[in-house]
N, C-alpha and C positions, 0 to 999 in steps of 0.2 A: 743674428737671431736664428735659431733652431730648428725648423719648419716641421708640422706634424702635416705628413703626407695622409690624406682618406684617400684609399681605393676602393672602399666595398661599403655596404652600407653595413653590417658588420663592426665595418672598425669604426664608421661614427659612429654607430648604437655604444660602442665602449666608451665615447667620451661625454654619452647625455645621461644628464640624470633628471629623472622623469618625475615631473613636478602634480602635486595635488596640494595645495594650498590655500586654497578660494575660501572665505569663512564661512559660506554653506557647505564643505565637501560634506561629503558623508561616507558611512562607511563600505559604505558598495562603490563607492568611487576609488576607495583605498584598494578594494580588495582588486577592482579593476585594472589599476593602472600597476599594481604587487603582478598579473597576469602577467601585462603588458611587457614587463620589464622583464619578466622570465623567457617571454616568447623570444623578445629581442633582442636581450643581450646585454639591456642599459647597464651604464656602471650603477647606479642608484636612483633609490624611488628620495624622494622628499616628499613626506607625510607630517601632520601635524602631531604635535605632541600626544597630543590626545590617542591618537593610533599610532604610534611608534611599534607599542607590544606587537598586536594586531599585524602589523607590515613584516616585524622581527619572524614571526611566527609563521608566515607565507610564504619568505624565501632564504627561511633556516636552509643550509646544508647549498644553497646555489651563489653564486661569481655578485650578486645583485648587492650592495650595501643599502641598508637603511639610513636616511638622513631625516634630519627634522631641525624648527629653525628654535633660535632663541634668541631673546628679547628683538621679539616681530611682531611688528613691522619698523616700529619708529626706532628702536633703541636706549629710549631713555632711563629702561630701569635702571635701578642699583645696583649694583654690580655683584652683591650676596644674594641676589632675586637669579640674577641671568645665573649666576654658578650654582644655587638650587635646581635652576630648571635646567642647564646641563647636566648634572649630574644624575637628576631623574629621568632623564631619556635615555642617556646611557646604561642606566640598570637597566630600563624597560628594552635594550638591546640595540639602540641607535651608536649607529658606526661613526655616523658623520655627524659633525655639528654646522649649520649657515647659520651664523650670528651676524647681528646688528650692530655695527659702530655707534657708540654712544655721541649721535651730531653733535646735540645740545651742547658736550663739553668740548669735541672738535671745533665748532663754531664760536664757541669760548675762547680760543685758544687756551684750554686747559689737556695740552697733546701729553701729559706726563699721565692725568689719570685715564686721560686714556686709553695709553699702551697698559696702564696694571688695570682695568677692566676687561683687555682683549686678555693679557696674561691671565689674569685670573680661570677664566674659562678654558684656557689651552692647558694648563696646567690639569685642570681635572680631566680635562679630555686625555692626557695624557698618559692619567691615573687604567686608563681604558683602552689605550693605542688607539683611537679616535683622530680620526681629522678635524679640524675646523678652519672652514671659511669664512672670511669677513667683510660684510656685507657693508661697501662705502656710500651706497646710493646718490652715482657719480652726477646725476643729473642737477644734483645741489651743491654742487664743488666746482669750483674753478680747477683748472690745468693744474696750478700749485699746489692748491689744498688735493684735488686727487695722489702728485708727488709726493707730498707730507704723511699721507695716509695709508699707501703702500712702504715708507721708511716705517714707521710708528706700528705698522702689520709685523713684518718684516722682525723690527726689532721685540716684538711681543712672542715671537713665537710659533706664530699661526701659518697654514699651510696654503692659503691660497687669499688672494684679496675677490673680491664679486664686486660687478659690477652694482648688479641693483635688485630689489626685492620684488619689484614689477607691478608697485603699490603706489611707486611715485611718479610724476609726471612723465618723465622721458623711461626710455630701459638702456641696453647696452647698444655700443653703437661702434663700428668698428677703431674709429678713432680714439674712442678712450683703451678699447683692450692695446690695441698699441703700444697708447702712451704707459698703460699699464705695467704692458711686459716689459718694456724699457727702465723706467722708474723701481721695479720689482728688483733688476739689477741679476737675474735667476734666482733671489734667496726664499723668492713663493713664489706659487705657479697665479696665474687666471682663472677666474669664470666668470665668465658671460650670459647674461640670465634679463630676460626682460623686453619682448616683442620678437622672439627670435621662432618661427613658425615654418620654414620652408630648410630643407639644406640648403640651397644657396647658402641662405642668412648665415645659416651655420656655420658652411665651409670658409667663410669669409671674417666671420670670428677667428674662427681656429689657424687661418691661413695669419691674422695679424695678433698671432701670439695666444689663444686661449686654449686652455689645457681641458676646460671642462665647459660643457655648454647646461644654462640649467630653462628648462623647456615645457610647458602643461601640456603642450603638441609634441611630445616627440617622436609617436608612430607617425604624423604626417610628415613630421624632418626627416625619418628614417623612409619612407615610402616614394617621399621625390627625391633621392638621393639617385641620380643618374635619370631622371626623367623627367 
C-alpha cells in the first residue's frame, strides 16, 4: 500500500474538502467556508445543491473544486431523481459529485441495480469530467457488505468510495478506510468523512489509505497540523 506522506499543513489543506452541509447552512456559511478554502488551499468546498452556483461563482478561476452531494442523506431516491439532480449541479458548475448508495437495495441484496444506479450518475458526471464519490455509510455494513460495495463502486465506474455522510450513527473510523483501501484493490481511491476534527484524526486516515478527507472543521484540522 502507497503511503501519502503530509509534511506541511499545506499539503493536508490539498487532501480536505471543506464541508457545509448542515440543513440550516445558509448562505454566509457558503460564502465563508468558499473564503476558507481559498485562504488554505482545500481541494474542495462541499456545498448544498441549493448553492452550487453561488460557491462555482466564488472560486471561478482558483485550484478549489465545487462539490455537492446527491441523493443525501439516505439514498433511496430513484435513480432518474439522483441523475436529474446530478446533472443540475453540474450545469450550476459542481466539479464534484458525493452521492449516496442506494442501502435500501444493497441491503436487498439487489447489488445489480445498484451498480446501474451509481453508473447512472457517473456517466453524467462524465458528460462534465466531474468526479463522483460514493457514499457507503459504513457504519451500517458489515466488513463484507463494505467489501461488496467498494467491487459494485469500483465496477460502476466511480472515483472514490466514502465512508459516511456524517448523518448516520458512527463516521469514519480508521479501520474501515483500511479495509477500504485494500477491498478498493487501487481501481478507486477513499474518503474519509465523519467525526474527523483534529489532524491527528486526519493524518491517521490518510496514513491507512485515504486519499481524500471530507471535514465541516477543516481550518481546525489545518491549524493543529504540527501542534
Amino acid at each position: 500500500m502507497v503511503m501519502v506522506e503530509v509534511r506541511s499543513r499545506e499539503e493536508l489543506a490539498r487532501l480536505i474538502d471543506h464541508t457545509v452541509i448542515r440543513p440550516t447552512t445558509r448562505l454566509g456559511d457558503v460564502v465563508k467556508v468558499c473564503k476558507e478554502a481559498l485562504h488554505y488551499g482545500f481541494a474542495a468546498v462541499c456545498v448544498p445543491p441549493t448553492f452550487v452556483q453561488t460557491a462555482s461563482r466564488l472560486l471561478r478561476g482558483s485550484d478549489v473544486k465545487v462539490c455537492t452531494a446527491v441523493g443525501f442523506p439516505f439514498g433511496f431516491s430513484k435513480t432518474e431523481v439522483k441523475v436529474f439532480e446530478a446533472r443540475r449541479a453540474l450545469e450550476d458548475g459542481a466539479e464534484e459529485l458525493d452521492m449516496v448508495m442506494n442501502l435500501a437495495l444493497f441491503k436487498s441484496g439487489m447489488y445489480r441495480r445498484v451498480e446501474e444506479d451509481i453508473r447512472a450518475v457517473v456517466e453524467t458526471a462524465e458528460e462534465y469530467g466531474a468526479l463522483v464519490k460514493v457514499i457507503i455509510e459504513t457504519c451500517y455494513l458489515t466488513d463484507e457488505e463494505k467489501r461488496t460495495a467498494c467491487h459494485i463502486i469500483a465496477e460502476a465506474g466511480a472515483d472514490y468510495v466514502k465512508t459516511s455522510t456524517g448523518f448516520g450513527p458512527g463516521g469514519a473510523t480508521v479501520e474501515d478506510v483500511r479495509l477500504l483501501k485494500e477491498a478498493s484493490q487501487g481501481r478507486i481511491l477513499v474518503k474519509a468523512a465523519g467525526g474527523i476534527r483534529t489532524a491527528e484524526q486526519a493524518l491517521a486516515m490518510i496514513r491507512a489509505g485515504a486519499s481524500r478527507i471530507g471535514t465541516s472543521t477543516g481550518v481546525q484540522v489545518v491549524e493543529t497540523f504540527g501542534g
